[in-house]
C-alpha positions in Angstrom: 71.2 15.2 60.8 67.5 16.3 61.6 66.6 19.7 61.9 62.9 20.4 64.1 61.0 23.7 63.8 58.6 24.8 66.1 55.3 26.7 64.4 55.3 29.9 64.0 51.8 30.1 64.2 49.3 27.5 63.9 46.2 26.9 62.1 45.0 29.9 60.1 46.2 33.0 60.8 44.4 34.6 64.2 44.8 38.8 63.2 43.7 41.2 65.2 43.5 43.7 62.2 41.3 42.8 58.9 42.6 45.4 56.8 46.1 47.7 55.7 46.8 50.2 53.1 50.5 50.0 52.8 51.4 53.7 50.8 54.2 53.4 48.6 56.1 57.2 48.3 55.6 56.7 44.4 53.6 54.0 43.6 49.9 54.1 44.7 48.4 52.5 47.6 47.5 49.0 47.9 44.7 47.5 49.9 45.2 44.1 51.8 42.5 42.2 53.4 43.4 39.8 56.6 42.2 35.9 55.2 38.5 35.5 55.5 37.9 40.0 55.9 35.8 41.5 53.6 38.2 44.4 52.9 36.0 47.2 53.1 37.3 50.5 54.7 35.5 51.2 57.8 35.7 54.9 59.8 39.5 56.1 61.0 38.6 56.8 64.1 36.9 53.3 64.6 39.3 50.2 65.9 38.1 48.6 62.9 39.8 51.1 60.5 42.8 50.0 58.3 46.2 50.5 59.5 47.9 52.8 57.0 51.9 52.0 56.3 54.0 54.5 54.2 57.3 52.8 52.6 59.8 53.8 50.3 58.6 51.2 47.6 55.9 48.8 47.1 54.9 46.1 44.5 53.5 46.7 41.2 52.6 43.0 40.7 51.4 39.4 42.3 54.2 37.9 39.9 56.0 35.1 42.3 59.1 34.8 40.3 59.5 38.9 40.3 57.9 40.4 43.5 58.1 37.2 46.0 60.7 39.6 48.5 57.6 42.8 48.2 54.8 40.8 48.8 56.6 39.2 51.8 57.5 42.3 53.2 53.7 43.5 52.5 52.4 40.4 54.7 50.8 38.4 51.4 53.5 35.5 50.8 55.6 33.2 53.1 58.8 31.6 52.5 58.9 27.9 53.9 60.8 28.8 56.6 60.8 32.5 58.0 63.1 34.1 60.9 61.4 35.2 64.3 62.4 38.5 66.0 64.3 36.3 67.9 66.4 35.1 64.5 65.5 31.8 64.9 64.0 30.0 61.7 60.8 28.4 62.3 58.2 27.2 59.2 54.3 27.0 59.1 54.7 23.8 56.5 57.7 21.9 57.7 57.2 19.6 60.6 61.1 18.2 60.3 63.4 18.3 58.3 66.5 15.2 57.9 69.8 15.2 56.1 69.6 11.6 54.4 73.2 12.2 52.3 74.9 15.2 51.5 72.7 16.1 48.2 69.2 14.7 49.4 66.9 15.2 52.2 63.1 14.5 53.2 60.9 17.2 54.8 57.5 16.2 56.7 55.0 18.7 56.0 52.7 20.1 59.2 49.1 19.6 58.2 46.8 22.7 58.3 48.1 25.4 56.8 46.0 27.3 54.0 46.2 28.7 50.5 44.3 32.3 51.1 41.8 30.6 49.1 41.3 27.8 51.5 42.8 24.6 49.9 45.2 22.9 52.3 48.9 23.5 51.4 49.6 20.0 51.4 53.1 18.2 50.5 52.4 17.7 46.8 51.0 21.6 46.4 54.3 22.7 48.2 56.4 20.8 46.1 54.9 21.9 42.8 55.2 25.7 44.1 59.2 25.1 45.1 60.0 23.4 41.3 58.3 26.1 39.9 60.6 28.6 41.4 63.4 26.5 41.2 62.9 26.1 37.3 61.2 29.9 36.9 63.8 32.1 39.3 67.6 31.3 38.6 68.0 33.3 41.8 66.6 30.4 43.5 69.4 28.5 42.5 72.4 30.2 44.3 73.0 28.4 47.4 72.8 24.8 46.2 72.1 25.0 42.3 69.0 23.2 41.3 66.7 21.8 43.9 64.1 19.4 42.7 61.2 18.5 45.2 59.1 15.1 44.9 56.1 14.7 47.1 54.7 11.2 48.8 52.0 11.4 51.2 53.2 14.0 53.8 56.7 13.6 52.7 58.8 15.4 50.8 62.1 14.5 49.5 64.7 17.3 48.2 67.7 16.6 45.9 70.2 19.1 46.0 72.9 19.9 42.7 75.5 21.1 44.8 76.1 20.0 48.3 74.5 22.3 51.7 73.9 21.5 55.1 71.5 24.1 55.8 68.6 23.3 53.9 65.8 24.7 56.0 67.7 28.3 55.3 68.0 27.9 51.9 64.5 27.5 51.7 64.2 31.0 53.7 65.5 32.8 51.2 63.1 35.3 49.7 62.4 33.6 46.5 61.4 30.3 47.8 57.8 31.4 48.4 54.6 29.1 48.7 52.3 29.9 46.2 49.8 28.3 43.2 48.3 29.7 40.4 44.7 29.7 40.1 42.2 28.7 37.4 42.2 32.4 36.0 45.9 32.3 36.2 46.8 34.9 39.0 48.9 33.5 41.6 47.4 32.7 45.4 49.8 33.0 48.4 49.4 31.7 51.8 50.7 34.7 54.0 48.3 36.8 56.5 46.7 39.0 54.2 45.2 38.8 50.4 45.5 41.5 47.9 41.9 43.4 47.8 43.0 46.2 45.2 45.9 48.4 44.1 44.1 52.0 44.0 45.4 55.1 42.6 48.3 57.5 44.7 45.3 60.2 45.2 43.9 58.0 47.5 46.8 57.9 49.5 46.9 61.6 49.5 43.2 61.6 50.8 44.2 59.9 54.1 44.6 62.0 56.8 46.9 60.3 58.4 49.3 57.5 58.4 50.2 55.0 61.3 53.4 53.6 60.0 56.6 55.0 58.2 58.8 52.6 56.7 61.6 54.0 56.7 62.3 57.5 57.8 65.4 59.7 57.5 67.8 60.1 60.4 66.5 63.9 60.1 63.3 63.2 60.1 63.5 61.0 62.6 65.2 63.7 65.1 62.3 66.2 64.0 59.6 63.8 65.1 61.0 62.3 68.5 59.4 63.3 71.0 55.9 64.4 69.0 52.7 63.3 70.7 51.2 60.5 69.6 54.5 59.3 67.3 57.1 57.0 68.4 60.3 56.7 66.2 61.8 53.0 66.7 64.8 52.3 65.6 66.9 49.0 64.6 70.0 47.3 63.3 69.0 46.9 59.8 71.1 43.9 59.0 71.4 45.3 55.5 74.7 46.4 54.5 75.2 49.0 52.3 78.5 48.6 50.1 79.4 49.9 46.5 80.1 47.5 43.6 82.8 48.0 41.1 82.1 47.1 37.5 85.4 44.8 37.2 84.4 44.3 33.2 85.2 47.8 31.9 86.4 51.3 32.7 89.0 52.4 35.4 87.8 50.3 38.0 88.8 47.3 36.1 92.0 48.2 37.7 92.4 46.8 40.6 94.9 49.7 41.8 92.7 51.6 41.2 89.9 50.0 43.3 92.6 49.3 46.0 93.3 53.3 46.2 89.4 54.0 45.8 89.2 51.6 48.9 91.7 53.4 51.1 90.7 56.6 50.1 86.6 56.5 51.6 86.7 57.3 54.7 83.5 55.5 55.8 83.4 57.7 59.1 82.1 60.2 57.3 78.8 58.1 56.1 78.1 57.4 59.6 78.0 60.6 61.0 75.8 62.3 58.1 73.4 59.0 58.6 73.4 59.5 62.1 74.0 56.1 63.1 75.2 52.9 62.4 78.7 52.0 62.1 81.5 51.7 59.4 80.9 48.0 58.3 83.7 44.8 59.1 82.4 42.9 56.1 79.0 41.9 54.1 77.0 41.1 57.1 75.7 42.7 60.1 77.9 42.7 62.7 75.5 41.1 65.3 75.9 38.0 63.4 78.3 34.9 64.2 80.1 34.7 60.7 80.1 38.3 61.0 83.3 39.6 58.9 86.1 41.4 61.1 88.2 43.5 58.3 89.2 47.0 59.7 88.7 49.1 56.8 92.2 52.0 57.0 91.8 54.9 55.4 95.1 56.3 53.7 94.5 58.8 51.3 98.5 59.2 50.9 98.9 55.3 49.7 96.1 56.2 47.7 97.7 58.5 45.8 100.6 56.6 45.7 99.2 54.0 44.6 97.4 55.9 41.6 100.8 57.1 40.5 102.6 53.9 40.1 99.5 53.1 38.2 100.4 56.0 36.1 97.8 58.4 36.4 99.3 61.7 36.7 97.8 64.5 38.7 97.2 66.9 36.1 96.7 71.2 36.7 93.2 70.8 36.6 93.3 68.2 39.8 91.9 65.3 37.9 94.5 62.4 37.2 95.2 61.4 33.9 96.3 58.7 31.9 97.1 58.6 28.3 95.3 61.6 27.7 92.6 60.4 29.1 90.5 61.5 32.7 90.3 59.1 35.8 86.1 60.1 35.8 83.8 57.5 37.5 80.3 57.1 37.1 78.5 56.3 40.1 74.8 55.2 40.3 72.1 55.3 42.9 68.1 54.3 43.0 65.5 56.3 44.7 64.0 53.7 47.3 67.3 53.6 49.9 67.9 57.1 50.3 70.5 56.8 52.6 73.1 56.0 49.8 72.4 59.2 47.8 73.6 60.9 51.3 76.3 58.4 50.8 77.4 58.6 47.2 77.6 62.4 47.4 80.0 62.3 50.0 81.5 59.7 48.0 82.1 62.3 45.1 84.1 65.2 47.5 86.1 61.9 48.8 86.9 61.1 45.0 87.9 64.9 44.1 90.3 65.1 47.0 91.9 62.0 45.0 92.4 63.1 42.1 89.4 61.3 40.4 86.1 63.2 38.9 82.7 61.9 39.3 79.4 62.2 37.8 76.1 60.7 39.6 72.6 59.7 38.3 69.7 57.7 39.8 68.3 54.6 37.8 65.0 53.4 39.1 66.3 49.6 39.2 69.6 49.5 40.5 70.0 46.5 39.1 68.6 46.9 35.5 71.4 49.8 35.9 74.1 47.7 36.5 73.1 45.3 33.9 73.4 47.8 30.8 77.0 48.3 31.9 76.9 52.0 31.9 78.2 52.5 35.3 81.6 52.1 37.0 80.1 52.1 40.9 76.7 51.0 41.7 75.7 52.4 45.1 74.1 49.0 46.8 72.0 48.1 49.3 71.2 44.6 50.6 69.8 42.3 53.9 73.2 39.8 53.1 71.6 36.9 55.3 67.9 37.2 55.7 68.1 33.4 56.7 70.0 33.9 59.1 72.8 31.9 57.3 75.7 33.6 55.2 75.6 31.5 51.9 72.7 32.4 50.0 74.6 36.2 49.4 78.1 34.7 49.0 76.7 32.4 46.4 74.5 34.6 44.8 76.6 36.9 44.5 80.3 36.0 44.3 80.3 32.8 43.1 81.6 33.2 38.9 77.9 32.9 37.3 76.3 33.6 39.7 72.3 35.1 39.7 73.2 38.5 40.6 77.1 37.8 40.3 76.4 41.3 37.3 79.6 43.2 38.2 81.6 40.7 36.7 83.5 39.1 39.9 85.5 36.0 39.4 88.1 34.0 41.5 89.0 30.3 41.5 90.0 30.9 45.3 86.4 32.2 46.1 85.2 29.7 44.1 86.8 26.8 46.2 85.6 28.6 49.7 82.2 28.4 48.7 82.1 24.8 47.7 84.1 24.4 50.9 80.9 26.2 52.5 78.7 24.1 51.2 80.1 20.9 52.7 80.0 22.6 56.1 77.3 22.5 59.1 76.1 25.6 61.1 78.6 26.1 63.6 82.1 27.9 64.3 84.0 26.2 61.6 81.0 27.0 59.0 81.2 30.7 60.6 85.0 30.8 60.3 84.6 30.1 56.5 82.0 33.1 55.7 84.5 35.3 56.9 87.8 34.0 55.4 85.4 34.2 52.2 84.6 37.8 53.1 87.9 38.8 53.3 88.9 37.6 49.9 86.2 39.6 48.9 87.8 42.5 50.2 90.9 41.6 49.3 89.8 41.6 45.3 87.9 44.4 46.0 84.7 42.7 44.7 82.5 45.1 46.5 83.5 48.3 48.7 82.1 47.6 52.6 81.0 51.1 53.6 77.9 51.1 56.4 76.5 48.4 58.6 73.2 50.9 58.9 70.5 51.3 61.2 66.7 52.3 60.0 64.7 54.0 61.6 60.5 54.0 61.4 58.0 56.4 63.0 54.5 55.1 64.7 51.2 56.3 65.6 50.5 55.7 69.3 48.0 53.0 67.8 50.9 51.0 66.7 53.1 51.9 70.0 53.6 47.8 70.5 54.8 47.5 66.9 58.2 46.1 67.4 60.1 45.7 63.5 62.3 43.3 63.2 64.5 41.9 59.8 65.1 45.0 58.3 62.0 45.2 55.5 61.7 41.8 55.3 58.6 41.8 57.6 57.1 44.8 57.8 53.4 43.4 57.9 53.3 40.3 60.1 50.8 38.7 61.8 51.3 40.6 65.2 50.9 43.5 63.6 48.0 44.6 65.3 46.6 47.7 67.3 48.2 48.8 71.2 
């Protein structure tokens, strides 16, 4: 099978602005120069001053195994292939792209494109970069376990461990950057803009103004539309945000008691305190093909029911016990999606009316949360198919072992549909799959679907052309520029 890809962009990139401070809420502010600026600041009310973003989080670090998904979102790295506003994956580096046998394939690489540096991005540079991930990152490795790359000439030929037929989205997953590392050891990207400095937070707070803000809350967003000279925009995330059980400890090892959790949530609820979006069908947004379809029932009666043939018993105080012991959940939350500490607290009052107690607490890495066990529901959010395709987050995170697989999910039956995916081409059947997948997912309870969201970001009237697209995933792109 051959896959073509149309450029992106060609040549070097052609920007219209040569520098942004992107503004992190509580980091510090980070100057990037466009390739070939000389990323001084210049007078705000001059065309040539920076554009000024404020987000929720920015990168503390070049590292490409680490920060690869921030530093694309901030405009400095690529992935091999990237998705369009149109959702369409097209690559800077990849000419074409063949299927030779269902574990190898050849890629021709486009000449032209540039290191920030300068030096040509050629086949045997983008090979080295994509065996370093693939040896460096295990996340890399979810969608077709180890890749190894081996350049000749302009060709490139890709071996596979497990079998895929969507190569060219595999390597549009966020890790799968092109980058090398220089002779003092820091690491050189090939996206729009270069990393000039990371400055202090007062800077930030110097700036009059800003011209972006990525991402605002639905209240703030109803107290600025309509304010000269701002524009709010909003857009279907295609995040989801769900809740994942720990399944290796505590109540919700259960799974009546997940099963009662799950029909006791009335997702509704979220909606209408986030002031949009919808109750999600599955773990993708549900503009998507392979889109899941489950109809999530709330039936707080079963619920209960279900919890007392479970044996915990309603006790005087109105928390459930069992064996002397309190049905008490810990839930966690991080500071950067806001949206799910609306979310989770609603979550709580939804818990009490069970029968079940809850205490809350905010961990700066969700993840690192997760990982020290000390949790029983980890508030989640996530862009489940960046690519465009649904196996990367099925893989990576349902598949037993898998890279971020850290709530302890395991099924032979999921197991078997995702090898299943593997074999398959895009198409209906392929699509099909992702959501019989998805509903075994539900069915185990592996994670609880709550919100297919939508985000909303405020503009200055010098970014009133500004149209974002992917969720976060490309907030500074090379049309960025100035109405």
């Amino acid at each position: 099978m051959k896959s073509h890809s149309r450029p992106r962009y060609s040549g070097r990139h052609h920007l219209k602005r040569a520098l942004i401070a992107l503004i992190a809420s509580l980091t510090g502010l980070a100057i990037l120069a466009g390739c070939g600026g000389s990323g001084e600041t210049t007078d705000a009310s001059s065309t040539d001053a920076p554009i000024v973003i404020g987000q929720t989080s920015m990168t503390d670090s070049l590292d490409a195994f680490k920060n690869s998904w921030d530093l694309t979102s901030h405009g400095v790295s690529e992935s091999v292939f990237m998705v369009d506003e149109q959702g369409e994956r097209n690559s800077r580096y990849v000419e074409e792209i063949t299927q030779i046998s269902p574990l190898e394939w050849t890629m021709k690489v486009k000449p032209g494109a540039k290191f920030s540096d300068g030096t040509d991005v050629d086949a045997a540079a983008l090979a080295a970069s994509l065996n370093e991930i693939q040896q460096k990152n295990a996340l890399s490795n979810a969608s077709a376990g180890v890749i190894t790359f081996t350049a000749d000439g302009d060709t490139i030929t890709a071996v596979t461990e497990r079998e895929t037929t969507v190569l060219d989205a595999i390597l549009g997953e966020w890790t799968n950057v092109v980058f090398k590392t220089g002779p003092d050891g820091n690491y050189i990207y090939s996206g729009p803009y270069q990393v000039v400095s990371v400055d202090a937070m007062k800077l930030a707070l110097q700036s009059k103004s800003i011209d972006m803000a990525f991402t605002i809350t639905p209240t703030v967003a109803e107290q600025l539309a309509g304010t000269d000279g701002i524009e709010v925009k909003s857009i279907d995330a295609g995040y989801q945000y769900f809740a994942r059980p720990n399944l290796v400890e505590g109540p919700l090892a259960d799974p009546a008691v997940r099963q009662a959790i799950d029909l006791a949530l009335d997702r509704n609820d979220y909606v209408t305190a986030l002031k949009g979006g919808r109750v999600g069908t599955g773990t993708f947004a549900q503009y998507f093909s392979f889109a899941g379809n489950e109809e999530l029932v709330v039936d707080k009666q079963q619920a209960a029911e279900l919890l007392d043939e479970a044996g915990w018993v309603m006790g005087p105080d109105g928390v459930r016990v069992k064996d002397g012991q309190p049905l008490s959940v810990r839930i966690i939350t991080y500071p950067s999606r806001p949206d799910l500490g609306i979310i989770m607290q609603i979550m709580v009052s939804q818990l009490n009316e069970l029968g079940i107690s809850a205490t809350t607490s905010v961990v700066d890495s969700i993840v690192d949360g997760m990982k020290t066990g000390n949790y029983d529901i980890a508030m989640y959010a996530q862009h489940t198919a960046p690519t465009g395709d649904p196996g990367f987050f099925l893989n990576q995170f349902f598949r037993t072992g898998g890279a971020n697989n850290i709530n302890g999910y395991s099924s032979a039956t999921t197991d078997e549909l995702l090898d299943q995916l593997g074999e398959l081409a895009p198409g209906a059947e392929r699509d099909q799959l992702a959501v019989q997948i998805q509903h075994q997912i539900h069915v185990d309870q592996a994670v609880f679907i709550l919100v297919d969201p939508q985000w909303h970001i405020g503009v200055s009237d010098r970014l009133a052309g500004y149209q974002p697209y992917g969720g976060d995933y490309y907030i500074v792109n090379p049309q960025l520029g100035l109405s």
